[in-house]
C-alpha positions in Angstrom: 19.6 -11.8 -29.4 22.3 -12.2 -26.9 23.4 -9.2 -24.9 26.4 -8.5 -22.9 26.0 -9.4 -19.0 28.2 -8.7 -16.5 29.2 -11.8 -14.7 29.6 -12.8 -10.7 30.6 -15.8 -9.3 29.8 -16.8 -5.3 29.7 -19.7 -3.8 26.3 -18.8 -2.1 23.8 -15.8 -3.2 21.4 -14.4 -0.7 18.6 -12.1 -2.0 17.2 -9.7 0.3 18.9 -7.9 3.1 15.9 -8.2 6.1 16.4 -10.1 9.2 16.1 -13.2 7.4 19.1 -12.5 4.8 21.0 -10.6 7.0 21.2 -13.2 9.9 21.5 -15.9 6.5 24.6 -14.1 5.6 26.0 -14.1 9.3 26.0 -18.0 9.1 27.8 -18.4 6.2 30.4 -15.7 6.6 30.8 -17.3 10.1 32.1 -20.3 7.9 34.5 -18.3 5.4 31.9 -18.9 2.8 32.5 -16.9 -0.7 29.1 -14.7 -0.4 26.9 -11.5 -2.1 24.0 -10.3 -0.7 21.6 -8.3 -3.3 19.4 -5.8 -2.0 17.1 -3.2 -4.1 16.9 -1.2 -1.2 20.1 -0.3 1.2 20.3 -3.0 4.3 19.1 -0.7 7.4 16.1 0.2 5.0 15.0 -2.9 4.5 11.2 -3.2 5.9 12.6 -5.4 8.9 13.4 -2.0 10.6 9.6 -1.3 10.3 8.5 -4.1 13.1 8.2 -2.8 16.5 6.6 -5.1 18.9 9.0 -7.7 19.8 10.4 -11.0 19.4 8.2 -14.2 21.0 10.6 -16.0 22.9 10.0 -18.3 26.4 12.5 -16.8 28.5 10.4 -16.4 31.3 11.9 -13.6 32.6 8.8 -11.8 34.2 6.8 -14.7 34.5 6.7 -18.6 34.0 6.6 -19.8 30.7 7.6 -22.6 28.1 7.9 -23.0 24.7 5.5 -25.6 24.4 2.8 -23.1 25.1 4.2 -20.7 22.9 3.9 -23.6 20.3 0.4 -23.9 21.8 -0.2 -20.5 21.1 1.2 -20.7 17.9 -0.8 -23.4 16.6 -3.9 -22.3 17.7 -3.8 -18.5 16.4 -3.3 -19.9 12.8 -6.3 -22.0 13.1 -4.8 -25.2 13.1 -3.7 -25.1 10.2 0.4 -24.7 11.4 3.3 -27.5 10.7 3.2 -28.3 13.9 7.4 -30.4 13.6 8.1 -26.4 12.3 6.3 -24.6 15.2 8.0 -26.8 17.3 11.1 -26.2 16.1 10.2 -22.3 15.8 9.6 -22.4 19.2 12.8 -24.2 20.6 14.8 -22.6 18.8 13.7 -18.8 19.7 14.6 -18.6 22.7 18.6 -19.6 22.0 18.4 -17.3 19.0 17.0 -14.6 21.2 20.3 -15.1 23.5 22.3 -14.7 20.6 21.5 -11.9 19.4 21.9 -10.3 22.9 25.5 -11.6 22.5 25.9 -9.6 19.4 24.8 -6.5 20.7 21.3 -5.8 20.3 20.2 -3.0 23.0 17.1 -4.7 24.3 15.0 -3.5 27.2 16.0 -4.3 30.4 13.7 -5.3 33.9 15.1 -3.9 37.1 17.7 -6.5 37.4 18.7 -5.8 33.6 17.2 -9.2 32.0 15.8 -9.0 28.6 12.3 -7.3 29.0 9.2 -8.8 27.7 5.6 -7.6 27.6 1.7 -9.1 26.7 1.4 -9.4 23.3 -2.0 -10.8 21.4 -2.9 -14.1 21.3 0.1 -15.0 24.1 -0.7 -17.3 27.0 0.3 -19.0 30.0 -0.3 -23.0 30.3 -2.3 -23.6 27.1 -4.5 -20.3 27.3 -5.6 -20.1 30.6 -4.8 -16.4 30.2 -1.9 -13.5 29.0 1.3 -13.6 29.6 4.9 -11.6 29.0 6.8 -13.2 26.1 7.4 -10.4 23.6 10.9 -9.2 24.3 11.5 -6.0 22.7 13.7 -2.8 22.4 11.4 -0.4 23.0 9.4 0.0 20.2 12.2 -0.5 17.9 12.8 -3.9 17.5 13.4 -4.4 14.0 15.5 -1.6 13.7 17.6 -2.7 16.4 17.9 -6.3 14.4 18.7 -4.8 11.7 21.4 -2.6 13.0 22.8 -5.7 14.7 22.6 -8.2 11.9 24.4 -5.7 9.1 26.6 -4.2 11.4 27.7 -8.1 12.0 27.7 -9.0 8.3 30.2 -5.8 8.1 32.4 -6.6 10.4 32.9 -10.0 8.5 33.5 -8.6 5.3 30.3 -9.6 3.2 30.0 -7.9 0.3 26.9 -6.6 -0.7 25.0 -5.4 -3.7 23.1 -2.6 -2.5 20.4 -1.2 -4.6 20.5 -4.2 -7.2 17.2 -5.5 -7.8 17.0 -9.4 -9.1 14.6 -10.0 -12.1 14.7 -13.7 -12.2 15.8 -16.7 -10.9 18.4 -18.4 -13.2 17.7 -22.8 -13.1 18.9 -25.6 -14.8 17.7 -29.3 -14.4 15.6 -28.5 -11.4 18.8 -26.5 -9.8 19.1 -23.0 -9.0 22.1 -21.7 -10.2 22.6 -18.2 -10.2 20.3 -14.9 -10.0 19.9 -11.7 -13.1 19.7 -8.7 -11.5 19.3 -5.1 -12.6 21.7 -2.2 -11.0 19.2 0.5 -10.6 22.2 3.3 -10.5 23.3 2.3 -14.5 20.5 0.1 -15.7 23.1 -2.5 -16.6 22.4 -6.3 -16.3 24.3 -8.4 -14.2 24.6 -12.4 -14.0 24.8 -14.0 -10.5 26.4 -17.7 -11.3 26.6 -19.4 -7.7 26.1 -22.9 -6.6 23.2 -22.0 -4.3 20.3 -19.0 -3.6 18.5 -18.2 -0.4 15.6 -16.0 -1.1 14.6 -13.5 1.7 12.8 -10.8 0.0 9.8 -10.4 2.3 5.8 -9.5 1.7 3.8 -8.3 -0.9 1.5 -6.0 0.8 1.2 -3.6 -1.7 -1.5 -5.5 -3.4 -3.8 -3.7 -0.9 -4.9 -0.4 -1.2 -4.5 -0.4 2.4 -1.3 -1.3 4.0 1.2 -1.4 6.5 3.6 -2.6 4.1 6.6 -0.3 2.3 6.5 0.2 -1.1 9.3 -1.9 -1.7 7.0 -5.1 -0.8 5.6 -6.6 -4.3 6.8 -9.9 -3.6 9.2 -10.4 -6.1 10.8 -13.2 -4.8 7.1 -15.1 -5.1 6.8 -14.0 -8.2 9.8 -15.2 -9.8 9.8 -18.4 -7.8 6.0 -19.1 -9.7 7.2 -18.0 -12.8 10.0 -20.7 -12.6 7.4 -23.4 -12.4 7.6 -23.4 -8.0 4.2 -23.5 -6.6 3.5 -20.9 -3.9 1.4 -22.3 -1.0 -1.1 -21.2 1.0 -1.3 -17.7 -0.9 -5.2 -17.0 0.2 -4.1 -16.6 3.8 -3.5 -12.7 4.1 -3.4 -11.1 7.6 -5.5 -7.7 8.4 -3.4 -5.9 11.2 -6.3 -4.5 13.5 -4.6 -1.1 14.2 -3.5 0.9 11.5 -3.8 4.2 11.5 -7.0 5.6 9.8 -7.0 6.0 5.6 -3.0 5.8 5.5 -2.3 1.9 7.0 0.5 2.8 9.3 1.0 0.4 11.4 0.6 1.3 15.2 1.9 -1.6 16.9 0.0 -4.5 19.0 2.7 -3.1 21.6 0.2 -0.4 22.4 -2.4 -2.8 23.6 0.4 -5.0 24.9 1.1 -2.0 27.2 -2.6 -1.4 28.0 -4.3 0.1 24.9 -8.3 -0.2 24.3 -9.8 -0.4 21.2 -13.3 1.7 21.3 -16.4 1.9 19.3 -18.4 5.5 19.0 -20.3 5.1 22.0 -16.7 4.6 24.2 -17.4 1.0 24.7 -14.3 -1.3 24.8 -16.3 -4.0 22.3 -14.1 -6.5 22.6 -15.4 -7.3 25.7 -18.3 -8.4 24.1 -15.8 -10.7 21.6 -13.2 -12.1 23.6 -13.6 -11.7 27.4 -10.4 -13.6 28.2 -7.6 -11.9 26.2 -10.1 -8.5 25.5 -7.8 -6.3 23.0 -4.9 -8.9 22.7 -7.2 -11.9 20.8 -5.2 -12.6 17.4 -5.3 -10.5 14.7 -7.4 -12.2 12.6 -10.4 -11.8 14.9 -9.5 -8.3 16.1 -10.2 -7.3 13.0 -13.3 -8.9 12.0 -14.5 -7.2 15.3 -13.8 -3.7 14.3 -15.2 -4.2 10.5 -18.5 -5.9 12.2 -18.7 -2.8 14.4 -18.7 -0.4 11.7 -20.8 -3.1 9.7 -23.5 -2.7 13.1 -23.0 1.3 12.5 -20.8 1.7 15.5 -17.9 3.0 14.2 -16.8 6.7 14.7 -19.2 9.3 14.0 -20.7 6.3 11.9 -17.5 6.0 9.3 -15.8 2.7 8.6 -12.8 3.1 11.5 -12.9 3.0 15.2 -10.7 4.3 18.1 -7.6 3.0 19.8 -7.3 4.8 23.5 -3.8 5.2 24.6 -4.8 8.1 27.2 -5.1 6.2 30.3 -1.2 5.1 29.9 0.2 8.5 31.3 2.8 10.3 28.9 5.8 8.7 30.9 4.7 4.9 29.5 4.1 6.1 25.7 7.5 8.2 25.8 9.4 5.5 27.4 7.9 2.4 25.6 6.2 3.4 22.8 8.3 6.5 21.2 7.9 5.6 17.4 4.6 4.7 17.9 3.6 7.8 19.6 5.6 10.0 17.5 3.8 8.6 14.2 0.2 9.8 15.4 1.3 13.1 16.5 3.2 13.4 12.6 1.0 11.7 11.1 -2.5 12.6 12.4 -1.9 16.0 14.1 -3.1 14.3 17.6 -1.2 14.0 20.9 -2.0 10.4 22.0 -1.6 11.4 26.0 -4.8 13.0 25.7 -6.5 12.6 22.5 -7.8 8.8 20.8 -6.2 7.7 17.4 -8.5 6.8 14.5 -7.4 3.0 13.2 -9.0 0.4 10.5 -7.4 -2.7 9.7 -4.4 -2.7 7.4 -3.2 -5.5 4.9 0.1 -6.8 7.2 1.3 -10.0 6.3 1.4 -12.6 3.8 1.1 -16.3 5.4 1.6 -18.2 2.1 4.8 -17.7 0.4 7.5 -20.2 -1.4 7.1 -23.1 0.5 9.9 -24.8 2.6 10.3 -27.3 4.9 11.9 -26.3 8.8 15.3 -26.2 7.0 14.4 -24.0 4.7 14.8 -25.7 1.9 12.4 -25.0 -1.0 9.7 -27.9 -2.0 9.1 -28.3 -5.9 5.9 -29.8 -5.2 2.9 -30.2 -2.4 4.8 -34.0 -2.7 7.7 -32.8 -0.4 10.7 -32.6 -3.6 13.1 -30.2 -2.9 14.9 -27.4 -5.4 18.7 -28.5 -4.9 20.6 -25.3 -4.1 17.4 -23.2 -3.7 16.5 -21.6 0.1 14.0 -19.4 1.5 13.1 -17.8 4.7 11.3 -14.7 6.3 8.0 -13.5 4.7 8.4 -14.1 1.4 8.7 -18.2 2.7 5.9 -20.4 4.0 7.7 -23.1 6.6 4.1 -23.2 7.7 4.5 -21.6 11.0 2.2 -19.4 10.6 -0.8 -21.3 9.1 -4.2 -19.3 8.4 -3.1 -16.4 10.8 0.3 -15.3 12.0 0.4 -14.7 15.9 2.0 -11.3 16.8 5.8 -11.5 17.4 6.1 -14.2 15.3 7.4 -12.3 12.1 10.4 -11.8 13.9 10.8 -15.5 15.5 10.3 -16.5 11.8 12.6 -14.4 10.3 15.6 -15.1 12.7 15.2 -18.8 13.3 14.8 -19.6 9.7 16.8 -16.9 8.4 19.5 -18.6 10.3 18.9 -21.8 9.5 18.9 -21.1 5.7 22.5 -20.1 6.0 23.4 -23.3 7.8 21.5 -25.6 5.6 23.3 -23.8 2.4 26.6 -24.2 4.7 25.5 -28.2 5.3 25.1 -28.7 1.3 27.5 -26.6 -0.4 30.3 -29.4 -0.5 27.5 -31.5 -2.8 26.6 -28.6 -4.9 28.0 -27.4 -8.2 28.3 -24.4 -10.5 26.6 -24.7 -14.0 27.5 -22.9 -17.0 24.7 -20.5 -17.6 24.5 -19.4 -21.3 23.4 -15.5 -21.7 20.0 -16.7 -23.1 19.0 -17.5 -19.6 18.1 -13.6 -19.1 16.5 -13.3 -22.2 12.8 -13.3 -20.6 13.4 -11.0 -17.9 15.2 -8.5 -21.2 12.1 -9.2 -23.3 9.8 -7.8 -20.2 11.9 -4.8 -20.2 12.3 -3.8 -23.5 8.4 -4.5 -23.7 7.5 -1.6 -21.0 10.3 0.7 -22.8 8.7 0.2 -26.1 5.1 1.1 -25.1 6.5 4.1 -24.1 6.8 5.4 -27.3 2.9 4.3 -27.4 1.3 7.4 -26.5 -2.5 5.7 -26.3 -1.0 3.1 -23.9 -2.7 3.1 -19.9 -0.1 4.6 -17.4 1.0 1.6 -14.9 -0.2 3.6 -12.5 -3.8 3.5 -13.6 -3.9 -0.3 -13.3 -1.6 -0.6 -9.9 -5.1 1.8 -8.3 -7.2 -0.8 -10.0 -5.6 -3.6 -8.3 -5.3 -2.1 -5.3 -8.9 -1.3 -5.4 -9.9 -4.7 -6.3 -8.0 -6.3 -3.9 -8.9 -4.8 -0.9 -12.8 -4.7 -1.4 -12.9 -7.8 -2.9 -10.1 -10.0 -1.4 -10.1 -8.1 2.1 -11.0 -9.0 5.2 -14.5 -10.7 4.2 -14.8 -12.1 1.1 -17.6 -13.9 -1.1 -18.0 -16.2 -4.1 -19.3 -13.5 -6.2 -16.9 -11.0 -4.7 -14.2 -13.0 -5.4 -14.8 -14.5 -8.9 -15.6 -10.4 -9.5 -11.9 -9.8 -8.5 -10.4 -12.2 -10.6 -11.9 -11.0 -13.8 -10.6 -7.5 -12.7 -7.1 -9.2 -12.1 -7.7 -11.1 -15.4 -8.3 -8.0 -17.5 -5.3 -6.2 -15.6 -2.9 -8.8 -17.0 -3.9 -8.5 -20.1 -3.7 -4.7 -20.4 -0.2 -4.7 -18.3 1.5 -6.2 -21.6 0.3 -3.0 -23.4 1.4 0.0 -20.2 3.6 2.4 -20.4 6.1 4.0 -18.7 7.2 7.8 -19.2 11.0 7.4 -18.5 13.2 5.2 -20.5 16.4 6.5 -19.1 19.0 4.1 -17.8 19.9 5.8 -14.8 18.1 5.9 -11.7 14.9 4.0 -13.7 12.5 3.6 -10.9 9.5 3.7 -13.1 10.6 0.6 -15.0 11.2 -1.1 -11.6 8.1 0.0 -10.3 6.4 -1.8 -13.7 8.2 -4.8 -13.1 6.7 -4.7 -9.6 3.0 -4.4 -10.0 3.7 -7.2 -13.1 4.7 -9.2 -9.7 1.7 -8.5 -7.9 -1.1 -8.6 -10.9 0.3 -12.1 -10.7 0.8 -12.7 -6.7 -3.2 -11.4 -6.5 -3.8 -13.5 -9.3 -2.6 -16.6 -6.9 -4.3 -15.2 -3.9 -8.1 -14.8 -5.2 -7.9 -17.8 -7.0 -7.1 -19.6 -3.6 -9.6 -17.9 -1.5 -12.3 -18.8 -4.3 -11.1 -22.4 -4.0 -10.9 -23.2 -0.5 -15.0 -22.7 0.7 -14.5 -22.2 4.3 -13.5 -19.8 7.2 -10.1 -20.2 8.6 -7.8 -17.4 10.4 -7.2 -14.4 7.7 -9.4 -15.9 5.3 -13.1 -15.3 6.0 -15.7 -16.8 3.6 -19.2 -15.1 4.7 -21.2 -17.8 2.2 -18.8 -20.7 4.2 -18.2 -19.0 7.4 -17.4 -22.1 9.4 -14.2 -23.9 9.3 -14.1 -26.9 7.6 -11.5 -29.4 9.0 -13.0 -32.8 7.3 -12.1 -31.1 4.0 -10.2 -28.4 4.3 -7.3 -29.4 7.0 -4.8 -29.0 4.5 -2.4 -27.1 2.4 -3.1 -24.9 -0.3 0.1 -25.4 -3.5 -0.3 -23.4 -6.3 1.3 -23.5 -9.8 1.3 -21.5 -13.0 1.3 -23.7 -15.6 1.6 -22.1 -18.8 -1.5 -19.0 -18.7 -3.6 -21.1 -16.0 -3.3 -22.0 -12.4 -2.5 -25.7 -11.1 -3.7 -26.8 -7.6 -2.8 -29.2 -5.5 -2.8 -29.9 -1.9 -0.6 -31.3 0.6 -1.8 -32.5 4.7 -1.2 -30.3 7.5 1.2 -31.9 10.0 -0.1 -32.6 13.7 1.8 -33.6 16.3 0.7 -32.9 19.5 -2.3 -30.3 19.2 -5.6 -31.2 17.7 -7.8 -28.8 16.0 -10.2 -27.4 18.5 -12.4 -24.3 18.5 -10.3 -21.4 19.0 -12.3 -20.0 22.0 -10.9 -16.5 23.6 
C-alpha cells in the first residue's frame, strides 16, 4: 500500500558529507547548481575528521619529488593491481588540489620559510623506490579535521542546503537512471523522497564488519549496499586493508604519522623486526605487509609477554615532537590506555582500516553498470565507498585523502559537465515500498518476543569476519565464514528490535545497518574464496603467491536475485609492469 512521502526536488543529490561530498558539493555550488547534501551524521562528524596523517601530494617542498613516482609508489603498494590512467590522474591532479585547498583556508603545517609541510609516510619514495621521502603534507595530526572544517565551512558560505541527520535507505532508478534518493529523518521517523536529475554517492567504508576496527560506527557501507541491491556490481570487495597500528583490543587508529616522525614497531625481546622484513623502508613498508609482519611475530611467539599484539616505541621522539606533531595521537594513548607515550611503549595489533573495493567508477567518477565499462546515467561516486581503482589490492598511506579530494571534486564537475543532458523522472510512491517493507519487517518482530536481538548476530559477524576473513585467510576458513554469513541472513529476516518509537529510532537504523553489512561480508568472503592467490590485503596461506597470469584482473560482483554473479574486467597498465614488490 502506498504511503505518504514527503517530496524534494534538486537538480543534483549528493549523499554523504566526508571530504568527498563536501568538496562534491563545493563544485557545484561554485556553478549555481540547485543542490542537497544528506548526511546521517552532522558534516564535521563525518569519519573524514578521523584521518590524521596527511595528504600525498609532490610538492617537493623538503625534498625533490614528482608525481610520477608518487604514481610509482602508488601502483606498486596495491600490488599492481591499480588503474594505472586513474593513478595517474590521482597523482596529477593532487598536487593542484592540495594548492587549493590552501587557498580556501586550510591551516596546514608550515617549514621555516612557511611552505606547506610534508613528512615520510609508508610506502613513499624518491625516484622509483630508491628510498623514503617527504610527501605527506599534513596539519599536524589533524588533517581530516582540518578538511573538513574547510570544505563545510566553504559549502556554508555558498548556501548549500543540507540534510543533516537524514539517512538514505535506497537508491531510487528507472530505465538504468538514477533518479532520486528515499531517505529516513532520524529526528521524526518520517520518509522523504529525493527526486533529482543526478546522485553522487560519498558515503565512505564499511569497517564495522570487523570486530576490530579503526572505523566509526557510522561505517556499514550503505551506499555499497544499496548500489548491489539495485542490480550495480561492487568490484574488488575481497581487498580489505589491516592498518598495522591500532591500539591494542579497541582498534584506534594511531597514525602511520608516528612512524612517519620516527616511531619503531618492537617485538617482546625490543627488537625493531622489521628490520628483518623490509631493510629499506623498515617501519614505513605498506600496510599490507606491516601487518602480516606483526601477526607472523606473534604467530613465531614473539609478541608481548607472548599475547597476540606487539609494541610501537614513540619514546625516543622527546615530548616536544609528540606534543607538537602528534597531539591527537598522543593524547588518545594517554585517554585511552592510561600510558604516557614520552616514556612508556603503546600496545598495537592490526585494525580493519579500509575498504579497496567499492562501487566502481571510472577517473570521472562515473559509476560502471558492468565489468564491460557501461555507465549509470546520472549516477556518481567517489571517496571510500567508490573503487576508481587507485588503490588496487592495498591502499598506500595518504592516499584516502588524495582519493577523496581529487575524485570528490571531480564528481561534482562531471555531474556539473552532464546536468544539461539529464532529466527528472516521475517517481511513483511505490518506488520506496522495499525499503518500507524492510522497516515494518524489524518493527514487527519486535512484538516477537522469541526473536534473536540484532545485536547477537552483528557479534557473530564481527566474529566471523575477522578470524575468518582477516588478515590471513584459507579455503576452509573462508567457505566456514560464508556459511556463518549465510545462516546470519537468514536469521536477520526474523531479529528484533526493542524500540519501535518514531523518534530518535537508532535501533532501527542500526538494523538496517548490519542488514548492509551481513550483505557487504557476504560480497567480500565470497571474493576472497574466488580469487586463489596473494595480493596486497588479501593473503591466501593455501595460494600464497601472486598470481598475475590469472589473476591480473578485476574482481565485479553482482547480486542476482539470492546468489552472487561474477565477472571480471582487465587491470589497466600503462607505464608500470608488475614486478615483485621488493622493500
Amino acid at each position: 500500500m502506498a504511503i505518504q512521502l514527503t517530496r524534494h526536488t534538486f537538480d543534483a543529490v549528493i549523499v554523504g558529507a566526508g571530504g568527498a561530498g563536501l568538496y562534491g558539493a563545493l563544485e557545484l555550488a561554485k556553478a549555481g547548481v540547485n543542490l542537497a547534501v544528506l548526511t546521517k551524521l552532522y558534516p564535521t562528524r563525518s569519519h573524514t575528521g578521523a584521518a590524521q596523517g596527511g595528504i600525498g601530494a609532490a610538492l617537493g617542498n623538503l625534498e625533490e619529488d614528482s608525481w610520477e613516482w608518487h604514481a610509482f609508489d602508488t601502483c606498486k603498494g596495491g600490488d599492481y593491481l591499480t588503474d594505472q590512467d586513474a593513478v595517474e590522474f590521482m597523482c596529477r591532479e593532487a598536487v593542484e588540489t592540495v594548492i587549493e585547498l590552501e587557498h580556501l583556508g586550510l591551516p596546514f603545517s608550515r617549514t621555516p620559510e612557511g611552505k606547506i609541510a610534508q613528512r615520510r609516510f609508508g610506502g613513499h619514495t624518491r625516484n622509483h623506490g630508491e628510498g623514503p621521502v617527504r610527501r605527506s603534507c599534513y596539519a599536524a595530526d589533524r588533517t581530516g579535521h582540518m578538511i573538513l572544517q574547510t570544505l563545510y565551512q566553504g559549502c556554508i558560505k555558498r548556501n548549500v542546503e543540507f540534510f543533516d541527520e537524514f539517512h538514505v535507505l535506497d537508491l531510487i532508478m528507472d530505465q538504468g537512471a538514477a533518479h532520486g534518493v528515499l531517505a529516513y529523518e532520524i529526528k521524526t521517523g518520517a520518509l522523504h523522497l529525493f527526486e533529482t536529475k543526478g546522485v553522487i554517492f560519498a558515503t565512505g567504508g564499511s569497517g564495522r564488519m570487523f570486530s576490530i576496527t579503526s572505523n566509526a560506527h557510522a561505517l556499514t557501507g550503505d551506499g555499497m549496499a544499496i548500489a548491489l541491491n539495485n542490480g550495480i556490481p561492487l568490484e574488488d570487495m575481497e581487498f580489505f586493508q589491516f592498518h598495522p597500528t591500532g591500539i591494542y583490543k579497541m582498534g584506534i587508529l594511531l597514525s602511520e604519522a608516528a612512524r612517519g616522525e620516527g616511531g619503531i614497531v618492537r617485538n617482546h625481546g625490543g627488537e625493531r623486526f622489521m628490520q628483518r622484513y623490509t631493510p629499506t623502508l623498515l617501519d614505513l613498508a605498506p600496510r599490507d605487509i606491516v601487518s602480516r609482519c606483526i601477526y607472523h611475530e606473534v604467530r613465531e611467539g614473539r609478541g608481548i609477554d607472548g599475547k597476540d599484539y606487539v609494541h610501537l616505541d614513540l619514546t625516543h621522539l622527546g615530548r616536544r615532537v609528540l606534543d607538537e606533531k602528534l597531539p591527537d595521537i598522543t593524547e588518545f594513548v594517554r585517554t585511552y590506555m592510561g600510558l604516557e607515550p614520552a616514556t612508556q611503549m603503546i600496545p598495537i595489533q592490526p585494525t580493519a582500516h579500509y575498504a579497496m573495493g567499492g562501487i566502481p567508477t571510472d577517473k570521472t567518477s562515473r559509476v560502471l553498470a558492468k565489468a564491460d565499462g557501461a555507465k549509470v546515467t546520472g549516477f556518481y561516486a567517489a571517496g571510500e565507498c567508490a573503487c576508481v581503482s587507485v588503490h588496487g589490492a592495498n591502499r598506500l598511506g595518504t592516499n584516502s585523502l588524495v582519493d577523496i579530494l581529487v575524485f570528490g571534486r571531480q564528481a561534482g564537475r562531471s555531474l556539473k559537465e552532464d546536468l544539461p543532458r539529464l532529466s527528472f523522472s516521475s517517481i511513483a510512491d511505490t518506488k520506496a515500498d522495499q525499503a518500507i517493507e524492510l522497516l515494518e519487517r524489524f518493527r514487527a518482530n519486535a512484538r516477537n518476543p522469541h526473536a534473536e536481538p540484532i545485536g547477537q548476530l552483528r557479534d557473530e559477524m564481527k566474529r566471523a569476519m575477522m578470524d575468518l576473513c582477516g588478515v590471513y585467510r584459507t579455503q576452509e576458513g573462508l567457505k566456514q565464514c560464508l556459511r556463518r554469513i549465510g545462516d546470519l541472513r537468514e536469521r536477520i529476516r526474523k531479529a528484533r528490535i526493542m524500540d519501535v518509537s518514531a523518534t530518535f529510532n537508532t535501533e532501527i537504523l542500526e538494523a538496517i545497518e548490519l542488514h548492509n553489512l551481513i550483505n557487504l561480508s557476504w560480497v567480500t568472503a565470497a571474493g576472497a574464496l574466488r580469487r586463489e592467490e596473494s595480493r596486497g590485503g588479501h593473503f591466501r596461506e593455501d595460494f600464497p603467491k601472486r598470481d598475475d597470469a590469472q589473476w591480473l584482473n578485476h574482481t565485479f560482483c553482482a547480486l542476482k536475485g539470492n546468489d552472487l554473479e561474477f565477472s571480471s574486467k582487465p587491470v589497466t597498465i600503462t607505464r608500470f609492469q608488475p614486478q615483485e614488490r621488493k622493500y
